[in-house]
BAKEBA-972932 format. One record per residue (C-alpha): residue number from 1; residue in three letters; x, y, z. Coordinates in Angstrom, 1 decimal. Example, Ala and Ser with C-alpha at 12.3 -4.5 7.8 and 13.67 -1.06 7.14 Angstrom:
<pts>
 num residu      u      v      w
   1    ALA   12.3   -4.5    7.8
   2    SER   13.7   -1.1    7.1
</pts>
This chain:
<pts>
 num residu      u      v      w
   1    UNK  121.9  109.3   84.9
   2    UNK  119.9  108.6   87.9
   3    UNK  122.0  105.1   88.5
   4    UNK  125.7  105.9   89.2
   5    UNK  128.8  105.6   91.9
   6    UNK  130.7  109.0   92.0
   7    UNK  133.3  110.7   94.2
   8    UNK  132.2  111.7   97.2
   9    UNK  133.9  115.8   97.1
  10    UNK  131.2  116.0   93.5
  11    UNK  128.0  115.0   95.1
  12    UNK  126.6  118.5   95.3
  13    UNK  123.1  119.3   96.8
  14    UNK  122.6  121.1   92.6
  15    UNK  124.5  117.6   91.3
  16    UNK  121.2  115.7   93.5
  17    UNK  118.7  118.1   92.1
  18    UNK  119.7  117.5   88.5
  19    UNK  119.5  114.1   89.0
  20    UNK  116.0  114.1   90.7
  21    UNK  115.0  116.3   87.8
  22    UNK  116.3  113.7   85.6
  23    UNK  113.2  110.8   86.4
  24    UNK  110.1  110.9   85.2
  25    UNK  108.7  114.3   84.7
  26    UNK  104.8  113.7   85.3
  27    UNK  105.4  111.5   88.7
  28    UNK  104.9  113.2   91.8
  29    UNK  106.3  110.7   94.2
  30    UNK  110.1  109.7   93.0
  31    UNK  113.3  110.4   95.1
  32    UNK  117.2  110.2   95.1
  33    UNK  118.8  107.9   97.5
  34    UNK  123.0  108.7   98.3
  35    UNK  124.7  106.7  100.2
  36    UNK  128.4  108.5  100.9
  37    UNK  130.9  105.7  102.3
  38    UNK  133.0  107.0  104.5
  39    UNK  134.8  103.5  105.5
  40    UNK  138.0  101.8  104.6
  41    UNK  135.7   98.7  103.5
  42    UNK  133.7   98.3   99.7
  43    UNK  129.8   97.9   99.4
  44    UNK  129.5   95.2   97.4
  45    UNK  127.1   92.4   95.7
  46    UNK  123.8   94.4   95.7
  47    UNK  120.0   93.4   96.3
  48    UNK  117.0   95.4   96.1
  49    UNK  113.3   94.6   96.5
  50    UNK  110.8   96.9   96.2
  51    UNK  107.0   97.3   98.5
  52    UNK  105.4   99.8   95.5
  53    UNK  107.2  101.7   93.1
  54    UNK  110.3  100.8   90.7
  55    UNK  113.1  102.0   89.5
  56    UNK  114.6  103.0   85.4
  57    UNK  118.1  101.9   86.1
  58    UNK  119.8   99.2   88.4
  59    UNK  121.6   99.9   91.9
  60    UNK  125.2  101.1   90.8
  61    UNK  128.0   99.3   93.0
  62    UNK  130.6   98.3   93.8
  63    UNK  130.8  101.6   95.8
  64    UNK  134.7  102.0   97.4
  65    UNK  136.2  104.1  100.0
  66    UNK  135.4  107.9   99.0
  67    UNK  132.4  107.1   96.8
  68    UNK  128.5  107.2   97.2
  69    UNK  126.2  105.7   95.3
  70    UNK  123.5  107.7   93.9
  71    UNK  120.4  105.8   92.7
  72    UNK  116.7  107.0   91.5
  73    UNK  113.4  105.2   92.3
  74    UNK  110.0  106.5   91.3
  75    UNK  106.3  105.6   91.8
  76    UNK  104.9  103.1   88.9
  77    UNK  103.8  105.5   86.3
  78    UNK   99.7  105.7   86.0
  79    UNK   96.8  106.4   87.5
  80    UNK   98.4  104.2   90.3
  81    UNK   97.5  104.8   94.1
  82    UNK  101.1  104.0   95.1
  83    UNK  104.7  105.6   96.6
  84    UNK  108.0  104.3   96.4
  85    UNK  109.0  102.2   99.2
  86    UNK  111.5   99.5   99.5
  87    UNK  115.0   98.2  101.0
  88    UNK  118.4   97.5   99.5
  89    UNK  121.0   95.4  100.4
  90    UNK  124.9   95.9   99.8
  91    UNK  127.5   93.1  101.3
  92    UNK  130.3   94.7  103.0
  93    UNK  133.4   92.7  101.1
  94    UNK  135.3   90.8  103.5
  95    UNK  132.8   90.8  106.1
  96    UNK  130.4   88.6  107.1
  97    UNK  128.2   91.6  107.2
  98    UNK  125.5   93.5  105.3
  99    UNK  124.2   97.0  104.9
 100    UNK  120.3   97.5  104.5
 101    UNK  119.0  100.8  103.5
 102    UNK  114.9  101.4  103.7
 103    UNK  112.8  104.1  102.2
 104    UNK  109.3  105.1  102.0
 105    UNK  107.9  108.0   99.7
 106    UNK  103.8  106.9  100.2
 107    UNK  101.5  108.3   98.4
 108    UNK   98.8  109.5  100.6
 109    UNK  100.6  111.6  103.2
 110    UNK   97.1  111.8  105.1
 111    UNK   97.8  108.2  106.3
 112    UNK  101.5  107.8  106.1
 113    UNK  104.6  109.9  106.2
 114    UNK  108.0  110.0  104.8
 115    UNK  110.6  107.4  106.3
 116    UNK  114.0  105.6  106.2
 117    UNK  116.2  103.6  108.3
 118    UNK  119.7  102.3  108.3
 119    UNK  120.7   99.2  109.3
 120    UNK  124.4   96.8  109.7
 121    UNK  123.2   93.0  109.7
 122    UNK  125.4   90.5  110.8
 123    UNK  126.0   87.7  108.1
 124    UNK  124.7   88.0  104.4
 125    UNK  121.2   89.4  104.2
 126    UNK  119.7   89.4  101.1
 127    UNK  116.2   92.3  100.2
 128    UNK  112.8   90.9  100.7
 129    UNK  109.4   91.7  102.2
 130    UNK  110.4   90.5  105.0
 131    UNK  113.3   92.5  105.8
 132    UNK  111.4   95.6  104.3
 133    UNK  108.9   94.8  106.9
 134    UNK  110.9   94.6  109.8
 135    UNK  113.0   97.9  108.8
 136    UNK  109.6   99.2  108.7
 137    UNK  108.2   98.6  111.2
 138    UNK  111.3   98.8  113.6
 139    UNK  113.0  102.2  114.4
 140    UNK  112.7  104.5  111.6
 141    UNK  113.9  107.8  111.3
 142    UNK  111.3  110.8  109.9
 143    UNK  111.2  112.2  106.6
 144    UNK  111.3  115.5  108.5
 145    UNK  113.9  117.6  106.9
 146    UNK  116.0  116.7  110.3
 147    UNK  119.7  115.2  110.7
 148    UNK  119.3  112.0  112.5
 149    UNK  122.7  110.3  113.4
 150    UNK  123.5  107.5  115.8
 151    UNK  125.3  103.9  116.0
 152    UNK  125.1  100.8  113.8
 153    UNK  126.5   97.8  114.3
 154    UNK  130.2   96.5  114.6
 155    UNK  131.6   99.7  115.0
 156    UNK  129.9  101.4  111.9
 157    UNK  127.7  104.6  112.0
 158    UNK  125.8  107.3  110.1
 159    UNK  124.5  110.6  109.5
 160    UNK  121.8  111.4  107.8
 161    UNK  118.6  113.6  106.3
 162    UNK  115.4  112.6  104.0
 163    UNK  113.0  115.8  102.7
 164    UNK  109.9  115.6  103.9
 165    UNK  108.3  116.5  100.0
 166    UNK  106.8  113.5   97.6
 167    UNK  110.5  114.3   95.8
 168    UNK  112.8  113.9   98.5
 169    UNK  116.4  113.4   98.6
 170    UNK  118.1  111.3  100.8
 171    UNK  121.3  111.4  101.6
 172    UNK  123.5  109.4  104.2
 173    UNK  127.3  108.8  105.1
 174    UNK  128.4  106.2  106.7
 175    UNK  131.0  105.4  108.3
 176    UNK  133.6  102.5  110.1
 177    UNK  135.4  103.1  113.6
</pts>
C-alpha cells in the first residue's frame, strides 16, 4: 500500500523500499514521500496539487504524535516527457497553522535536478500552483543524498534527506519545540 499512516519505530529504510517497489513497475520517475511527526500536535485536513505527475492512492492523514505518513507519487504513465513534482498541504489541528511539503522528481536531469522543501505557514494554506511555485522557487534543499536540517516556523523544525535517483525516497521528521 503506497498510501498509509504508520508507527514511526516500523518505518524501516527495507519497509520504504517495498513500498517504492510497490508503484508502477515500468515508470522510471516515481518516489516515496515520509513525513515522521515528531510533535505533540496532529497533521490534519490534507491538500495536494500536483505540477506533473499523479498519484494511485490519496494522502493518508490524520497523522498523530509518533506516526509518519507514507505516500507514493509517480510520473503519468506513457510516452510522457514528465516527473513528479508537486506540494501538499496538512493543517496542524489547533493551530492557525499549516505544513507544506514540496517535491520534484523531473524528468530530464540534464536541465533540472532532484528537490524538496519544507515549509510552516502561518494561517490555513491550502496546495496550488502558486504555492508550488513559490516553494520552488524559494529555498530548496538538493536531491543530493545529503541530511539537510534547519528551523521552521513557530518553534517547529526538521531533518531531512531525498535520493538523488529518478526513484528517490524522501524522508523527513519533524518536529515542535
Amino acid at each position: 500500500m503506497a498510501s498509509i499512516v504508520l508507527p514511526i519505530a516500523s518505518i524501516t529504510p527495507n519497509r520504504l523500499s517495498e513500498i517504492l517497489n510497490e508503484l508502477v513497475v515500468d515508470v522510471a520517475r516515481k518516489t516515496v514521500i515520509t513525513i515522521k511527526n515528531h510533535s505533540k500536535q496532529i497533521l490534519d485536513k490534507h491538500s495536494v496539487y500536483f505540477y506533473s505527475g499523479t498519484s494511485d492512492w490519496g494522502i493518508p492523514g490524520p497523522v498523530s504524535n509518533g506516526e509518519g505518513l507514507v505516500w507514493g507519487t509517480r510520473k503519468t504513465a506513457g510516452s510522457v516527457a514528465t516527473g513528479t513534482v508537486g506540494v501538499f498541504v496538512y493543517h496542524i489541528k489547533d493551530q492557525n497553522q499549516s505544513l507544506a511539503f514540496m517535491w520534484s522528481i523531473p524528468f530530464d536531469y540534464n536541465i533540472y535536478s532532484n528537490w524538496w522543501s519544507i515549509i510552516v505557514y502561518d494561517g490555513l494554506v491550502e496546495a496550488n500552483d502558486d504555492l508550488y511555485r513559490e516553494m520552488y522557487y524559494g529555498s530548496p534543499k538538493k536531491g543530493d543524498s545529503q541530511t539537510y536540517e534547519g528551523d521552521l516556523n513557530f518553534g517547529w523544525r526538521y531533518e531531512g534527506t531525498m535520493g538523488h535517483s529518478g526513484t528517490p525516497i524522501i524522508v523527513v521528521d519533524i518536529y515542535k519545540d
